[in-house]
N, C-alpha and C positions, 0 to 999 in steps of 0.2 A: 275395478269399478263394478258395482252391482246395479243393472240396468232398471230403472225405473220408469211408471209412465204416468201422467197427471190424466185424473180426468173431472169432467165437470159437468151438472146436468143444469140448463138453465130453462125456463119457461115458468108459467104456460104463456099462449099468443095465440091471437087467432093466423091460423096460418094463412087464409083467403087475404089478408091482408098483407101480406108481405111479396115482395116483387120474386118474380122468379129467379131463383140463383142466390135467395135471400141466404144462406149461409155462407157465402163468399169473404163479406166484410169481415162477420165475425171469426169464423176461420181467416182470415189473414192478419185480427189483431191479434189474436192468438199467436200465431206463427213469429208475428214482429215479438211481441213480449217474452217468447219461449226465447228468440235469439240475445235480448237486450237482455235477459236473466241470465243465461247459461253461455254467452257466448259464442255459440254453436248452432248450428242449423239443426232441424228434427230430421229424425229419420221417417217419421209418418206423422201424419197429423187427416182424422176423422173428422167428418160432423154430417151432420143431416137434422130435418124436422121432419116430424110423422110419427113419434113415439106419444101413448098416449098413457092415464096415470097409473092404467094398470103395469105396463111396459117399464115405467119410472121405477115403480114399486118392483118391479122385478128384477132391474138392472141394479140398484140401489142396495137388493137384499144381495145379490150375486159378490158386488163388489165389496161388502163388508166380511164376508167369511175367510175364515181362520182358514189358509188352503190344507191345514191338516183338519180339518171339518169335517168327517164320512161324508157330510154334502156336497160339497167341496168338489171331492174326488167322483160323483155319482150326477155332479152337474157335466164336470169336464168328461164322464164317456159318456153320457148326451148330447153334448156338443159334436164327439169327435167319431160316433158310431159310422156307421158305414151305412148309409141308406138308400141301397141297389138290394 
């Protein structure tokens, strides 16, 4: 099996309006729907609010590249540099 992972960007909202912990729900409908599809519990499951539309646009551009991209490879030793 070749491990894969869903993801999904939802918004906007104004975030003052939402109750503390507000990703809770959503991550746990998530969680029920991943097991009702696949059977199986996750092995991780993220979320959070606080991304804004430049962040969207960024994670968006990140997540559609070909990982044989020269980008690709030049995002990931960005990511993984050593910053000491």
């Amino acid at each position: 099996m070749k491990p894969e992972y869903w993801h999904c960007i939802i918004g906007p909202t104004d975030r003052d309006k939402l109750q503390v912990g507000g990703d809770f729900p959503m991550r746990t409908a998530v969680e029920n729907a991943f097991w009702r599809l696949t059977g199986h519990h996750e092995e991780s499951c993220w979320s959070g609010w606080g991304y804004d539309e430049e962040h969207v646009q960024i994670l968006v551009s990140v997540c559609i590249l070909n990982k044989h991209d020269p980008r690709f490879s030049k995002i990931k030793q960005i990511l993984y540099e050593d910053n000491e």
